[in-house]
C-alpha positions as CSV (number, residue, x, y, z in Angstrom):
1,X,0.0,0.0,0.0
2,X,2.8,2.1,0.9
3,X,4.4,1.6,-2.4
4,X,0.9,2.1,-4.4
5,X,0.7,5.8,-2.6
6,X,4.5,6.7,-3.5
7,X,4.3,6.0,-7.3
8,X,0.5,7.9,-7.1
9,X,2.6,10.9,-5.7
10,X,4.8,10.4,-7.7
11,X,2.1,10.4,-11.4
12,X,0.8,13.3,-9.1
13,X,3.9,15.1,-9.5
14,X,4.9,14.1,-13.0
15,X,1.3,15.1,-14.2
16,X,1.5,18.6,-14.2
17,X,4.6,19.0,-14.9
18,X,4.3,17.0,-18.7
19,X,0.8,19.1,-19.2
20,X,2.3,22.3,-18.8
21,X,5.2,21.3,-21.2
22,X,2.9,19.6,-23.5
23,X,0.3,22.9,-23.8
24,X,3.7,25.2,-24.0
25,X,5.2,23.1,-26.7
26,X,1.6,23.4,-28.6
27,X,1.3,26.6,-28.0
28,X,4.5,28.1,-29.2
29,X,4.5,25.9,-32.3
30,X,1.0,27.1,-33.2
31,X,-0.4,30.3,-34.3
32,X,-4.0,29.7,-34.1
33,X,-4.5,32.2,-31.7
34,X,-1.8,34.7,-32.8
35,X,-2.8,38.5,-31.6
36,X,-1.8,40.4,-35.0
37,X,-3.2,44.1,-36.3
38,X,-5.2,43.1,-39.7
39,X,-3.2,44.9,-42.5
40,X,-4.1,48.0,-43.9
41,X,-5.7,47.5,-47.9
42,X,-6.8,49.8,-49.6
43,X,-10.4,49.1,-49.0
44,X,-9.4,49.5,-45.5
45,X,-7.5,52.8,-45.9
46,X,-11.2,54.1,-47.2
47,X,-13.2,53.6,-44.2
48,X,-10.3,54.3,-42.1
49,X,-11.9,57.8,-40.2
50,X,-14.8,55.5,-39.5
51,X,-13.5,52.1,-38.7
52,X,-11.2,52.6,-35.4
53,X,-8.7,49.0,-36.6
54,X,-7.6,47.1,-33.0
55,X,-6.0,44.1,-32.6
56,X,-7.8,40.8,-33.6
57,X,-8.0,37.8,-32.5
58,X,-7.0,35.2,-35.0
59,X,-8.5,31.8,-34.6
60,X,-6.8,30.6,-38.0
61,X,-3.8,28.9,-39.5
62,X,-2.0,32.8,-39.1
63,X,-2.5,34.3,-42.0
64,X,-3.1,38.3,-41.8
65,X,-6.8,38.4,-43.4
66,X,-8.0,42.1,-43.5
67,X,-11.2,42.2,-41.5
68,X,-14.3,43.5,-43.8
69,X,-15.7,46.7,-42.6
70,X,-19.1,46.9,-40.7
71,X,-21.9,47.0,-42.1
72,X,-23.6,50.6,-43.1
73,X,-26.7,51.2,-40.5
74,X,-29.7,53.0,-41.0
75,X,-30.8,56.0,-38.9
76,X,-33.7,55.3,-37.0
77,X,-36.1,57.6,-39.0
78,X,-35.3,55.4,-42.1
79,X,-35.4,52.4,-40.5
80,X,-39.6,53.8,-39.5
81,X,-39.7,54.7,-42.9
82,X,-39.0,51.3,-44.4
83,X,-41.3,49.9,-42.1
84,X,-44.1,52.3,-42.9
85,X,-43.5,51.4,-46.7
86,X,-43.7,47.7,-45.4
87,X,-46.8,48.0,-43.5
88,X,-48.4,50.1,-46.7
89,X,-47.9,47.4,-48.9
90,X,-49.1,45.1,-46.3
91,X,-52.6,47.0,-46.5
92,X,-52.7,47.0,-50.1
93,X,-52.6,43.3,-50.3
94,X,-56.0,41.6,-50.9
95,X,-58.2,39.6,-48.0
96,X,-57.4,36.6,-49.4
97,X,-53.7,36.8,-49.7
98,X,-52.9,37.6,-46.4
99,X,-56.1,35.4,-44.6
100,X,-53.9,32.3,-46.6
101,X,-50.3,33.6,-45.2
102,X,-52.1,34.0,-41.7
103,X,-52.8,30.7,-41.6
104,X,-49.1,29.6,-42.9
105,X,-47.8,31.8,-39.9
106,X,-50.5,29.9,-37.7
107,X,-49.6,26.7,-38.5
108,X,-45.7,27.9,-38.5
109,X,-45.7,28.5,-34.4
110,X,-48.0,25.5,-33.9
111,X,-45.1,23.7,-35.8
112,X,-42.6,25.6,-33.3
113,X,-44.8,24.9,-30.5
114,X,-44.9,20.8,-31.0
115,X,-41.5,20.9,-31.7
116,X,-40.3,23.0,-28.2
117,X,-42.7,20.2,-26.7
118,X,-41.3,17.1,-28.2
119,X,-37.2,18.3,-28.1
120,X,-37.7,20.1,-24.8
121,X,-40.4,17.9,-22.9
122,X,-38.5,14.4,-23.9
123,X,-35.8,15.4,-21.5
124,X,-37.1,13.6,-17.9
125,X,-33.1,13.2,-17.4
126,X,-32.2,16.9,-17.8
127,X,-35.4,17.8,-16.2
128,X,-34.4,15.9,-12.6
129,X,-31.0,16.8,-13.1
130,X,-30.8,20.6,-14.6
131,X,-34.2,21.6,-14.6
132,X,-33.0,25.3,-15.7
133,X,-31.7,23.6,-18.9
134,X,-34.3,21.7,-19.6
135,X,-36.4,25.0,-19.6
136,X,-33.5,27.0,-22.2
137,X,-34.0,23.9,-24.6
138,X,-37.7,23.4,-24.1
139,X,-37.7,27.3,-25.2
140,X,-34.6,27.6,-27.6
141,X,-36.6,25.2,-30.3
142,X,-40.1,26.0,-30.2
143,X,-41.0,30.0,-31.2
144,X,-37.9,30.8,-32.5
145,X,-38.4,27.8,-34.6
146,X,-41.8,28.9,-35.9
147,X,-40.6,32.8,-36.3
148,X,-37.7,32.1,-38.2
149,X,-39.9,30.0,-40.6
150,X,-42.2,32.7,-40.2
151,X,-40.0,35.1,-41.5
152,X,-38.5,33.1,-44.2
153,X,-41.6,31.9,-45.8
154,X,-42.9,35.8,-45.7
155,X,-46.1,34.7,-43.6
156,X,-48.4,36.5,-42.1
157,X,-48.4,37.1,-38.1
158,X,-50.8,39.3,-36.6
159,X,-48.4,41.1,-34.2
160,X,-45.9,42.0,-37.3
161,X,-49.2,43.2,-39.0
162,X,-50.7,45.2,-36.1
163,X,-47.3,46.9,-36.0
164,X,-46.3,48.1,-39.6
165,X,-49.8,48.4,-40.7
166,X,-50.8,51.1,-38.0
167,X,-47.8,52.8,-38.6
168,X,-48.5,53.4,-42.2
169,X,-52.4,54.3,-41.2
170,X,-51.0,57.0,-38.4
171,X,-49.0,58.1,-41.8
172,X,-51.5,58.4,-44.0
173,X,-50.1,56.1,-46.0
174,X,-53.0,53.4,-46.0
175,X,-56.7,54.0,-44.7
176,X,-58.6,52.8,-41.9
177,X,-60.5,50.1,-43.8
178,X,-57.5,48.6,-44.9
179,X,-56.0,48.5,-41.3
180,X,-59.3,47.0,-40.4
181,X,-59.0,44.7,-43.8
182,X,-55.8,43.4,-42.4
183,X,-56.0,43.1,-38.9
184,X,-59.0,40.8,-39.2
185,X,-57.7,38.7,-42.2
186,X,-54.0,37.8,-40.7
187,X,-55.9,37.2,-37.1
């Protein structure tokens, strides 16, 4: 028994010391997380008083890739006035079209709905175990699901609706009957 404890202190000992050696000797031969400033192109140079350039982080092989700029962002009053355009030609579309994609939406979160129920509710393990997680995956499948299918498809939902349409009536982009037209069709 004796002997059994001095070669464990022994592993004990040893252990550390080859992990550390083996995660330096990894570490300085590799350069996947090399800290390097993304050259300078000239695509760079022209967004240069916008785009403040700090060091990246570079999760690849080590080449210097130039980091694309950001996106361009609208204001918020364009941003409300793409949506007011969006909920006008919402309100010009006929009864029928949009009763038919508010039933696609419908059935879209009733799809997202099952599935949160059947991912998330066939988890009795997790459930005794991590209840908490059992709760993110019962929710992380079921309406994002159906909204992302939602908005892919180009369905109908009633709360999109109520939202863009009414701003384009309070514009005087669309009338009240078509509000009306709409909100009762896509509910």
């Amino acid at each position: 028994a004796a002997a059994a404890a001095a070669a464990a202190a022994a592993t004990s000992n040893i252990m550390p010391k080859a992990s550390l050696l083996l995660c330096l000797a990894l570490a300085g031969s590799s350069s996947a997380f090399a800290v390097h400033q993304p050259r300078q192109d000239q695509r760079l140079k022209a967004f240069a008083p916008r785009l403040a350039v700090s060091t990246a982080l570079s999760m690849s092989s080590g080449g210097a890739e130039a980091t694309p700029p950001p996106p361009e962002l609208k204001p918020p009053p364009a941003l409300y006035q793409g949506a007011v355009a969006a909920g006008a030609a919402k309100a010009a579309a006929p009864f029928g079209k949009i009763f038919k994609l508010g039933i696609v939406a419908g059935c879209h979160i009733a799809f997202g709905a099952y599935l949160a129920i059947t991912v998330g509710g066939a988890c009795p393990g997790l459930m005794q175990t991590n209840p908490g997680l059992q709760k993110i995956v019962l929710g992380a499948f079921g309406l994002p699901f159906g909204l992302i299918m939602t908005l892919v498809s180009g369905a109908e939902l009633f709360t999109g609706n109520t939202a863009l349409v009414t701003a384009a009536n309070k514009e005087g982009k669309t009338s009240t009957a078509d509000l009306l037209k709409n909100w009762s069709a896509s509910y």
